[in-house]
C-alpha positions in Angstrom: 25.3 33.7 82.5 28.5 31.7 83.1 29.9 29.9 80.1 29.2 26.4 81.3 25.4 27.0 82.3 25.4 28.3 78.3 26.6 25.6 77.0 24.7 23.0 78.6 21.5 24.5 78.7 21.8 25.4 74.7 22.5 21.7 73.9 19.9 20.5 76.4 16.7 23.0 74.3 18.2 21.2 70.8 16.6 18.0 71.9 13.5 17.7 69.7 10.1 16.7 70.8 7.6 15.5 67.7 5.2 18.6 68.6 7.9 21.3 68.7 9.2 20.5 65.0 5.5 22.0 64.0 7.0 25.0 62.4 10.4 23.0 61.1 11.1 23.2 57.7 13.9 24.6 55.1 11.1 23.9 52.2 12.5 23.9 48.4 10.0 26.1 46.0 8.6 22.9 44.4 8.1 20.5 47.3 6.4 23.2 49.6 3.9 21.7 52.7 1.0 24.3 51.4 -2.0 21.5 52.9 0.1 21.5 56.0 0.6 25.4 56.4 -3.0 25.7 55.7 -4.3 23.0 58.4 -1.9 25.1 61.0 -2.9 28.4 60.1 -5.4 28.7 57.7 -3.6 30.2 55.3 -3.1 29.1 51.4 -0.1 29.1 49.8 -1.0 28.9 45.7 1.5 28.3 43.2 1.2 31.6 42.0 2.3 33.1 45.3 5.2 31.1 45.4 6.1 32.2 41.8 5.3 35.5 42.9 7.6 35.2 46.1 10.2 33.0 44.2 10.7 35.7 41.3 10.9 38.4 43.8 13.6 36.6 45.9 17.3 37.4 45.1 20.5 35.5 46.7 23.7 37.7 47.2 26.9 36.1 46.3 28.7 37.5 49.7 26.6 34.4 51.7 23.2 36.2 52.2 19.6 36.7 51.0 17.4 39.8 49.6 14.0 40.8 48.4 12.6 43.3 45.3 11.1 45.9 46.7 10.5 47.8 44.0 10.0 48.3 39.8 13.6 49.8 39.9 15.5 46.8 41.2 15.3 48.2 44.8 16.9 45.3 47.1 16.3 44.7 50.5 19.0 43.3 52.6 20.8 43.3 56.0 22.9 45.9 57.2 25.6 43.2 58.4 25.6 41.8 54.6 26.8 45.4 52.5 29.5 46.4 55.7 32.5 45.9 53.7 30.9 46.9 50.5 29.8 50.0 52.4 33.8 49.7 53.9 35.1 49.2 50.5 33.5 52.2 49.3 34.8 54.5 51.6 37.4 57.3 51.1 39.6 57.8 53.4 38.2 60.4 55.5 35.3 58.5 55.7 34.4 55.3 56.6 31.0 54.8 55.3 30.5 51.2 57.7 30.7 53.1 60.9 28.5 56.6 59.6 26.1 54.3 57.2 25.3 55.9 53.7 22.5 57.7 51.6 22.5 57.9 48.0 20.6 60.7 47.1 20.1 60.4 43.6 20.6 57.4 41.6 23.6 58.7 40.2 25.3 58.4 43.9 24.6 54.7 44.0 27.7 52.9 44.0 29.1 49.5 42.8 29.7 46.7 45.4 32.7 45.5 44.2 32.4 41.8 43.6 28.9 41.5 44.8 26.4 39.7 42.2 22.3 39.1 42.9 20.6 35.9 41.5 16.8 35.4 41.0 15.7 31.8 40.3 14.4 31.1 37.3 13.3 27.6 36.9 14.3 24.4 38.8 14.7 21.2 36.4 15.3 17.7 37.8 18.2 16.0 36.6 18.8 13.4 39.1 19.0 10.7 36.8 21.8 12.0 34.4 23.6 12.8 37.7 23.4 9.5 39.4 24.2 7.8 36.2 27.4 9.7 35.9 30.2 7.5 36.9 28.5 4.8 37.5 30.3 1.9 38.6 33.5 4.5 39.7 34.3 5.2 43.3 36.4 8.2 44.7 37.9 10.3 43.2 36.8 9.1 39.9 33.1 9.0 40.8 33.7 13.0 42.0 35.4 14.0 39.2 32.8 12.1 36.4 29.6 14.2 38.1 31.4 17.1 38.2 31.8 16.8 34.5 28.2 15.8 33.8 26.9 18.8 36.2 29.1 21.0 34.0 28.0 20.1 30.8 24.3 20.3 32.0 25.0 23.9 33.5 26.7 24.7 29.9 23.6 23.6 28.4 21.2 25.5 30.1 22.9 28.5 30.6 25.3 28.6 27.3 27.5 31.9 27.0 24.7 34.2 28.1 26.1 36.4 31.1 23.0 37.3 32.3 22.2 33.5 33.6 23.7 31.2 36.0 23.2 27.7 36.5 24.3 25.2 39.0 23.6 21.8 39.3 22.6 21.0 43.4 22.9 18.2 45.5 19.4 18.0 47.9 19.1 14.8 50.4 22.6 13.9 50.3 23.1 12.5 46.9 19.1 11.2 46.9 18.3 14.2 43.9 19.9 16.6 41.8 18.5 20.0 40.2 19.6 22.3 37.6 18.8 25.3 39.3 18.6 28.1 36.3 19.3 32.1 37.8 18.8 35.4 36.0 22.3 37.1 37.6 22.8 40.5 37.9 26.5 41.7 37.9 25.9 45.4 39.0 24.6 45.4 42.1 24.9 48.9 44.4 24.7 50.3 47.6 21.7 52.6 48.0 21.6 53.0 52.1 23.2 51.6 54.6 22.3 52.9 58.7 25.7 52.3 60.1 27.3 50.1 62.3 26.0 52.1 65.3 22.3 51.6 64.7 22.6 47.9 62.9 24.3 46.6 65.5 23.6 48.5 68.6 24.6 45.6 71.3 27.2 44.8 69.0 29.1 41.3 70.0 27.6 40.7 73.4 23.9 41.3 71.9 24.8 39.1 69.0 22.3 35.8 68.5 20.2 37.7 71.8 16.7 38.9 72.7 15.6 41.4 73.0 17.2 43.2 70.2 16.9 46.9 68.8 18.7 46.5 65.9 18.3 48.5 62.5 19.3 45.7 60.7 18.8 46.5 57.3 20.4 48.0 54.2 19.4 48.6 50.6 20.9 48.0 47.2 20.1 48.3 43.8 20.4 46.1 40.7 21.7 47.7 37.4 21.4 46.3 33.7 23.7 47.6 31.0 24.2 50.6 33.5 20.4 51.8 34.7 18.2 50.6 37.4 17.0 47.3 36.4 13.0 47.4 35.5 11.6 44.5 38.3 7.4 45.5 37.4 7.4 41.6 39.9 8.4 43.1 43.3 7.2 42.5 46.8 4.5 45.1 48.1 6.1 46.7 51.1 4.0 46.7 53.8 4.7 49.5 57.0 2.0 48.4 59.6 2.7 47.1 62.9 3.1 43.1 62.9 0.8 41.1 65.2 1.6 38.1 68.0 0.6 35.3 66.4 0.2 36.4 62.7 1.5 33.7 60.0 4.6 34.5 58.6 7.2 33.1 55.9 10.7 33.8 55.3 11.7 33.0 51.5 16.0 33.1 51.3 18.9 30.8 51.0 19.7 29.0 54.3 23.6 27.9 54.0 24.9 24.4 54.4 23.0 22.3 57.6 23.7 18.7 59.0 20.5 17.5 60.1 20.6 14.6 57.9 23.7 13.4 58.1 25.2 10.5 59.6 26.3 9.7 63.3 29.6 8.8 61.9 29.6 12.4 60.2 28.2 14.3 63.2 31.5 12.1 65.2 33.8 13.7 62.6 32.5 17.0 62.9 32.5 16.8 66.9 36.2 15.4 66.9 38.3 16.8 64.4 36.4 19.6 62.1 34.8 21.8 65.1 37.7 21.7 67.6 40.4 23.0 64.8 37.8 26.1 64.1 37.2 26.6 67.1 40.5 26.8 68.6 41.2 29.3 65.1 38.7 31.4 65.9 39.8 32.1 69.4 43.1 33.0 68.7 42.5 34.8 65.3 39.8 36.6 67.5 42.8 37.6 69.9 45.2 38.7 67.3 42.7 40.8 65.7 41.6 42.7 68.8 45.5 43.3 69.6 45.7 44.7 66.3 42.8 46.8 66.6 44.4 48.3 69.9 47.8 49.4 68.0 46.0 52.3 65.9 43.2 54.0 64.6 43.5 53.1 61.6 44.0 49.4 61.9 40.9 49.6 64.5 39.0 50.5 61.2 40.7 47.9 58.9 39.7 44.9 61.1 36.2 46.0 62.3 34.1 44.1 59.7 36.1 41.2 59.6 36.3 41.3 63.3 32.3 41.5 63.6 32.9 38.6 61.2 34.9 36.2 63.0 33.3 36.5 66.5 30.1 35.0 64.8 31.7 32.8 63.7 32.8 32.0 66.7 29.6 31.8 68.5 27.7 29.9 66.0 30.8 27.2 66.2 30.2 27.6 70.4 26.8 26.6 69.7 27.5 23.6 66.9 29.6 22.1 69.7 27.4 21.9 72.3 24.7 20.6 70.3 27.1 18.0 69.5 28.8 17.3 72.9 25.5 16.6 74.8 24.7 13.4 75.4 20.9 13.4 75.2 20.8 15.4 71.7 23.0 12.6 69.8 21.2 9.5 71.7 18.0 11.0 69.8 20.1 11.2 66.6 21.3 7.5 67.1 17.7 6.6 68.0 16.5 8.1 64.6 19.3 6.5 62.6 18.6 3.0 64.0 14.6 3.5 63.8 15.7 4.2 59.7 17.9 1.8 59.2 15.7 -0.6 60.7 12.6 0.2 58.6 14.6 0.8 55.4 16.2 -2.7 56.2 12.9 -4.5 56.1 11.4 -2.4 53.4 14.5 -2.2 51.2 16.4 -6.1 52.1 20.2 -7.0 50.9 19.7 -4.7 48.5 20.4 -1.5 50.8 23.2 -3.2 51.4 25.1 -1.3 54.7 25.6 2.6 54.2 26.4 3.8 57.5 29.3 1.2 57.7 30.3 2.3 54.3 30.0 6.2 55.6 32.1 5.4 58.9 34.7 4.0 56.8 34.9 7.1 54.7 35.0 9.5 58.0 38.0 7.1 59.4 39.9 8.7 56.3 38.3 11.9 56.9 39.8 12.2 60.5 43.1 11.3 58.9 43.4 13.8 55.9 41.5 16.6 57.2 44.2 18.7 58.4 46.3 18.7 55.3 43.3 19.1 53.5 42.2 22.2 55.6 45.7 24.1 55.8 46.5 23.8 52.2 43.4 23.5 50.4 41.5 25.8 52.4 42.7 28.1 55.3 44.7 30.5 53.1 41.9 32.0 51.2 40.9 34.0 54.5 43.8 36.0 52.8 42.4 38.7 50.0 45.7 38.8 48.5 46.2 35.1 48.8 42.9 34.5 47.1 43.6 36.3 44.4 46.9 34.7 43.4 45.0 31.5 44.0 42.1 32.0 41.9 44.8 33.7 38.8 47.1 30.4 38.5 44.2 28.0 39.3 42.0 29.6 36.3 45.3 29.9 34.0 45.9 26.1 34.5 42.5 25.1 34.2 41.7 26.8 31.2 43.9 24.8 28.8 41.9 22.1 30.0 38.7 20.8 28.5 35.6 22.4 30.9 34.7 19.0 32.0 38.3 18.3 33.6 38.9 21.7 35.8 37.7 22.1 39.2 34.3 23.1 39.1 35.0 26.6 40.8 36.5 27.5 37.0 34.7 25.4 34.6 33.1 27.5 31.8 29.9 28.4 33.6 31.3 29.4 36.8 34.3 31.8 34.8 32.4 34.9 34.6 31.5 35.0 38.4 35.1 34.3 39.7 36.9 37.0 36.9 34.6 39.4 38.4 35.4 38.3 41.6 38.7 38.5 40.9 38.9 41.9 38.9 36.4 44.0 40.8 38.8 47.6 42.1 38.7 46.5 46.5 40.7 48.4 48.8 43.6 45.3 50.5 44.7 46.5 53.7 48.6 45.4 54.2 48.3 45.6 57.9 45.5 43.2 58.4 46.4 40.8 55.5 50.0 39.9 57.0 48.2 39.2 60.2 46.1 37.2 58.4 48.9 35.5 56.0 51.1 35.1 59.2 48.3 33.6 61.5 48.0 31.0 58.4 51.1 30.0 58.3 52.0 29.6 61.9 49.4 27.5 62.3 50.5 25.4 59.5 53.6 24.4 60.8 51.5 23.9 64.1 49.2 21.5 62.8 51.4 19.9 60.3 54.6 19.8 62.2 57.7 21.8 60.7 59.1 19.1 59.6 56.3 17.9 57.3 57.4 18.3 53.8 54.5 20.5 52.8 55.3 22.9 55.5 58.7 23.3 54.2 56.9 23.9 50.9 55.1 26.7 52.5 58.0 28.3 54.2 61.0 26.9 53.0 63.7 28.8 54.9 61.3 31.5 56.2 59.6 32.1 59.3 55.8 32.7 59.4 56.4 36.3 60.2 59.4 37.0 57.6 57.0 35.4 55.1 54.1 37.1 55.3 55.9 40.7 55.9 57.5 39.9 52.4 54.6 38.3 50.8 52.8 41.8 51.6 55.5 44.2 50.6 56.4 42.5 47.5 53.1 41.8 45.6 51.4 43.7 43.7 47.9 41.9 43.5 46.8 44.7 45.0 46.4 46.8 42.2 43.6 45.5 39.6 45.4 46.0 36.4 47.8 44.0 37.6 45.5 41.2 38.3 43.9 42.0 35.0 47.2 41.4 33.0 48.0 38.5 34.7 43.9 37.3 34.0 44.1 37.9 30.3 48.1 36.3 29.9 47.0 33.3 30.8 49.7 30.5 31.9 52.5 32.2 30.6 51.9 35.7 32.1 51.6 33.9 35.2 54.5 31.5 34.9 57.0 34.9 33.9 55.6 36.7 37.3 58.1 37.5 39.7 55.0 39.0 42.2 56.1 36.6 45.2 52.2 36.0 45.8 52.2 34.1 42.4 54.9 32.3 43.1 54.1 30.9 46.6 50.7 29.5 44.6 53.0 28.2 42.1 55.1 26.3 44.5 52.4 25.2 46.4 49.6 24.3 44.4 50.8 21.0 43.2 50.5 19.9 46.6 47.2 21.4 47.4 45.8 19.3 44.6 47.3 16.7 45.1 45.7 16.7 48.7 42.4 17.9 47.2 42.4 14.9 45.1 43.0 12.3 48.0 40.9 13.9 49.7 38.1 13.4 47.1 39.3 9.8 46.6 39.3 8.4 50.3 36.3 10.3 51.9 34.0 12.7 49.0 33.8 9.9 47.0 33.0 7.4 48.9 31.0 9.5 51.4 28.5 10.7 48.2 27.9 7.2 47.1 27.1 6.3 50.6 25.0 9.5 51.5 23.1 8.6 48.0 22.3 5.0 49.1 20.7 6.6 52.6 19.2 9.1 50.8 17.2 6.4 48.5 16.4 4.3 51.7 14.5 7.9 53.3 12.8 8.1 50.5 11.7 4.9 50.6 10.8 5.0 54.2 9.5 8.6 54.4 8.7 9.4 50.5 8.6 13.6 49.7 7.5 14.2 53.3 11.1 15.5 53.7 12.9 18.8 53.0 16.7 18.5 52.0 19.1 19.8 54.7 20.5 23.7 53.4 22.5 24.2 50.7 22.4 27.9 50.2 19.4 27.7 47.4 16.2 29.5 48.3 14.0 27.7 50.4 10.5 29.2 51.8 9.9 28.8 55.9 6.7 29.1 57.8 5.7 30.0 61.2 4.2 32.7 63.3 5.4 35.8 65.4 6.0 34.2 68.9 8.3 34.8 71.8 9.1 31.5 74.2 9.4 30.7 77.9 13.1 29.3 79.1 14.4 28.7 82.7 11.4 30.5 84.2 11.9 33.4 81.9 9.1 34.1 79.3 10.2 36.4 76.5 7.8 39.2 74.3 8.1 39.0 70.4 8.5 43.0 70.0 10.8 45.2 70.9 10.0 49.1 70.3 12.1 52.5 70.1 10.9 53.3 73.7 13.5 50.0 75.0 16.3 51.3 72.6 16.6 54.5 74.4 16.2 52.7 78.2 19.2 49.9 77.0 21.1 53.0 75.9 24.3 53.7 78.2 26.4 56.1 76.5 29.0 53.5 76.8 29.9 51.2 73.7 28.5 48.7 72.2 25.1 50.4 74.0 26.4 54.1 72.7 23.6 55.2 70.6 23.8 57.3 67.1 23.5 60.7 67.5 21.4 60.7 64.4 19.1 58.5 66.9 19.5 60.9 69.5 18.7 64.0 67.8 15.6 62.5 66.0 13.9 61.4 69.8 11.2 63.8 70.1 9.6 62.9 66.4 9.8 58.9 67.0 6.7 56.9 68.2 8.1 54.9 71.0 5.6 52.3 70.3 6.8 51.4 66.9 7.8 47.9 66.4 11.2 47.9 66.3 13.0 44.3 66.4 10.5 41.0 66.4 10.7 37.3 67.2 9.2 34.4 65.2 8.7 30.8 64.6 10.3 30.3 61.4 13.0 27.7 60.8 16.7 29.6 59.6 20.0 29.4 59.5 23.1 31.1 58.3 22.4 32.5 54.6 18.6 33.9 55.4 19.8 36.9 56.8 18.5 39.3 54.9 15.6 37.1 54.1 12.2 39.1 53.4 9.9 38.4 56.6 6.4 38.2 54.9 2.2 38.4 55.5 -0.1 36.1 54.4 -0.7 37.6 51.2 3.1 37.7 50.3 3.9 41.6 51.6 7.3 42.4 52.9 6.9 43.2 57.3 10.3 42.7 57.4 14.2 41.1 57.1 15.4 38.8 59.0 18.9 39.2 60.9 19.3 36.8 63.5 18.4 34.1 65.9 18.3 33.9 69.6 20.7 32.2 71.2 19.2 28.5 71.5 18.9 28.5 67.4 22.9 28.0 67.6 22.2 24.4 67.3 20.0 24.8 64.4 22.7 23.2 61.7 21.5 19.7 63.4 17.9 20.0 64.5 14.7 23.0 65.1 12.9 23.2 68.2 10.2 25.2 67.8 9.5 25.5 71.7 12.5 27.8 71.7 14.0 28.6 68.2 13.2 32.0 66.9 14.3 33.7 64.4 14.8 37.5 64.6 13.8 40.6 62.7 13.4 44.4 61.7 10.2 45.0 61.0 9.3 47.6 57.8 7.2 49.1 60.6 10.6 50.6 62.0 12.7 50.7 59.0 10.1 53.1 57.6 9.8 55.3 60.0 13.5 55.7 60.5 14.4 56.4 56.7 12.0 59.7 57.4 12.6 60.5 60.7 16.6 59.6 61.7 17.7 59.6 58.2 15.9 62.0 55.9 15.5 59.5 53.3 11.7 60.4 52.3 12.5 59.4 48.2 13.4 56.2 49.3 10.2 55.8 51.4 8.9 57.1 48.9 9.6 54.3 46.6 9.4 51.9 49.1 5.8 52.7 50.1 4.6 53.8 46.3 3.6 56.8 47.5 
């Protein structure tokens, strides 16, 4: 299909009709529709399967979701969410993303570097110590007071134990707050992991498609004090064939949505926030494949982040068309007027005028974005850059009191960046001047060279002389080095002659000082606005609502469904037989030869890949896919192709989301792979 018939025919199928938003919903644990789900399909949700499911739900700190699977802290997960942990593990004659890998024994499990696994423990409201915080304030002030207040209720609940996290969350736009308390995990390693080849067979072109025969999953493990963590609260794992039509839930942590957002937000986005990515994306895309094409070994270095990047790019192809069509936003401007209209009458002068004060804010927001975005934010696609980042950011910070740092290294959130930042990870020089140069060239694009703060960044330099000596000089790379600079504080970094650490050093003052008018002129203002809109919903529409995402685990209902579109009616299943029929020989259709070689002892009618009903978005991939009585049929990986638009509305006509079922996964650990002790464990037998 052309381009242009994509486009417009994705935007046209985000255009929601009352009776297809049946199965819509990114519920929070302790506001979940169970009457609802029950009139639809019979089925009770009790509070103790939600505590069941809740306590059996773990969030990965690389973006996605997993399940316990079994009493030894067996996670299940997404291939596509442990490729560069299985990349970062590999030697160098082996590259363990492309062949996939099989701990035998325990003892072979390996550390994820970086990677940590959170379980939620207990939600606790605190919205009114949050919307009393600052009160009176505006901007900057107002962000910086409820930052300090959700610190000191995170330090509070959480205190110096390691093995918690807590994190104050922002649901309805400002309308609540929760203290959302975590068991964390800091070990976390890689037990299997199918390969490239069989996870994403179809690779880019098959990407957010249906049919799919995807192997889509991986497994890791969670350690305590160094031994598989004792989780007696698992999921039961469940190998049978799903059913067209069966109930199903998804329990995971959908990322950051829009659906409740403004027009004058949605405006902002549409103007000046999606064009800039997507005009990044396209060329990063390009420099990347260039690369790729200059040596083996580079092909290897950029595969993941490659894979990474193009879907990106499609999910940003499908945020803009939502966005750009005409009939989709008059339904949004419909819905706003219908609230402000009701919350007008219901509420009087008191509501005062939000949405003016919210266009106001994304006025400034059009204005400051693009310094906001090249200093404050487009570097850290850099590994080495990151790391000099988060080093004199955390020295600085900590001489101050918790309550006056940027939240990313306030006392609570310490632990999880020092591992980030410490954790032994393979830095590929090739790829990271790309990256570094890519950065700064489109600095001075965007910011003009003669801007002062791109003659911060390059001073006398070039883009490309940079970035080649940034590279060659610094020695981030190596983690005692990191570790020396960690523990020295302010004055180990301030005596570093690394040039990484220096760059940060000249630099930073200007990234926060953008960061802060940034917060003054539009987060500010745009959270006390949001919070005002957010009080008139409730008025209008009460609890009746769930909260757009915000990466915090969320349950999902719906069914196992396919869906008609342009004459076309698609099947829910896919099975092995259809892998072997798309097989060409040719990449991305090139099959394993694991896959090849185990033919003869697959069923062709297993369920291999299925579609369903349920309501996600980027973050539930690796989301548990689960029966009526809580059992694990599968993870889910992906959504067709009309679910692109799904950060601003559902349609449940033609949004599915898409999975591996157990059925498949099963079968595959003990035919294709030979994994019969994990099987084993899987299945109890």
């Amino acid at each position: 299909m052309k381009a242009v018939n994509f486009v417009a025919a994705l935007a046209a199928s985000t255009v929601v009709a009352g009776s297809a938003r049946a199965d819509e919903g990114l519920w929070t644990f302790d506001n979940f529709p169970a009457a609802k789900v029950r009139a639809a399909y019979g089925v009770e949700i009790t509070p103790a399967w939600l505590d069941r499911v809740r306590g059996a739900s773990a969030r990965l700190s690389i973006g996605c979701s997993s399940s316990v699977v079994s009493a030894e802290g067996l996670l299940l997960t997404n291939d596509h969410c442990v490729s560069d942990c299985a990349q970062a593990l590999s030697p160098k004659a082996q590259d363990y993303a492309k062949a996939g890998f099989l701990a035998a024994m325990t003892r072979d499990e390996r550390t994820c570097p970086g990677m940590q696994a959170d379980i939620l423990l207990q939600i606790v409201d605190v919205t009114p110590r949050m919307q009393a915080a600052g009160a009176g304030l505006t901007g900057e002030a107002l962000v910086q007071a409820r930052n300090a207040v959700g610190g000191s209720l995170e330090q509070a609940a959480c205190g110096a134990d390691r093995k918690l996290h807590c994190e104050v969350v922002d649901f309805y736009q400002g309308g609540r707050y929760q203290l959302y308390k975590y068991r964390e995990y800091t070990d976390v390693r890689l037990v299997f992991s199918p390969g490239d080849q069989a996870a994403f067979f179809g690779g880019d072109p098959d990407n957010f498609n249906f049919p799919r025969y995807d192997l889509d999953c991986a497994f890791l493990r969670l350690y305590d004090d160094g031994q598989p963590a004792p989780t007696p609260a698992h999921l039961d794992w469940n190998p049978a064939s799903p059913v067209t039509g069966q109930p199903v839930f998804v329990a995971g942590n959908p990322g950051g949505t829009f659906r409740q957002q403004t027009i004058s937000q949605l405006q902002t986005q549409l103007d000046v926030m999606l064009p800039l990515d997507m005009a990044e994306f396209s060329e990063l895309r390009g420099r990347m494949i260039r690369f790729a094409e200059e040596s083996p070994a580079n092909a290897r270095a950029v595969d993941e982040p490659l894979m990474d990047l193009e879907n990106d790019y499609k999910v940003t192809v499908g945020r803009l068309a939502a966005l750009d069509d005409a009939e989709f936003m008059a339904a949004k401007r419909a819905d706003e007027a219908d609230l402000r209209a009701r919350a007008t009458a219901k509420l009087g002068p008191t509501l005062g005028d939000p949405w003016a004060d919210m266009a106001a804010a994304q006025k400034a927001a059009a204005a400051l974005y693009t310094p906001y975005r090249q200093l404050e934010r487009a570097g850290e696609q850099s590994q080495l850059f990151g790391y000099a980042r988060d080093l004199v950011r955390a020295a600085e910070d900590r001489q101050r009191p918790s309550g006056e740092r940027m939240p990313r290294y306030s006392d609570t959130q310490l632990a999880t960046v020092e591992k980030q930042v410490l954790d032994p990870a393979p830095v590929e020089p090739g790829l990271e001047q790309l990256i570094l140069e890519f950065w700064l060239s489109k600095s001075r694009e965007l910011l003009t060279a003669d801007d002062p703060d791109t003659r911060l960044l390059l001073g006398d330099d070039s883009p490309e002389t940079l970035s080649a000596r940034l590279v060659s000089g610094t020695k981030l790379g190596d983690p005692a080095v990191r570790k020396a600079l960690w523990d020295g504080g302010m004055a180990a970094i301030e005596a570093s002659d690394d040039p990484m650490i220096k760059l940060m050093l000249r630099i930073d003052p200007a990234a926060r000082r953008v960061r802060r008018d940034y917060e003054d002129k539009v987060e500010g203002p745009a959270a006390r606005a949001a919070e005002a809109i957010a009080k008139a919903r409730f008025a209008v529409l009460g609890e009746s609502v769930y909260p757009d995402g915000t990466f915090t685990l969320r349950l999902s209902y719906g069914r196992i469904d396919g869906w008609s579109w342009l004459g076309r009616t698609v099947a829910p299943f896919t099975r092995f037989a259809g892998l072997y029929a798309r097989a060409t020989g040719q990449a991305p259709f090139d099959l394993d030869p694991r896959w090849i070689a185990a033919r003869p002892r697959l069923n062709p009618d297993t369920v291999f890949n299925l579609a369903t009903t349920n309501d996600i978005i980027g973050g539930n991939s690796g989301s548990p896919l689960l029966n009526a009585k809580g059992e694990v049929i599968g993870t889910a990986f992906d959504g067709n192709i009309l679910s692109l638009g799904g950060d601003y509305g559902y349609d449940g006509r033609v949004n599915r989301a898409v999975a591996v079922s157990t059925a498949a996964i099963t079968e595959a650990l003990l035919k294709v792979y030979g994994a019969e002790a994990l099987a084993r464990e899987l299945t109890g037998e």
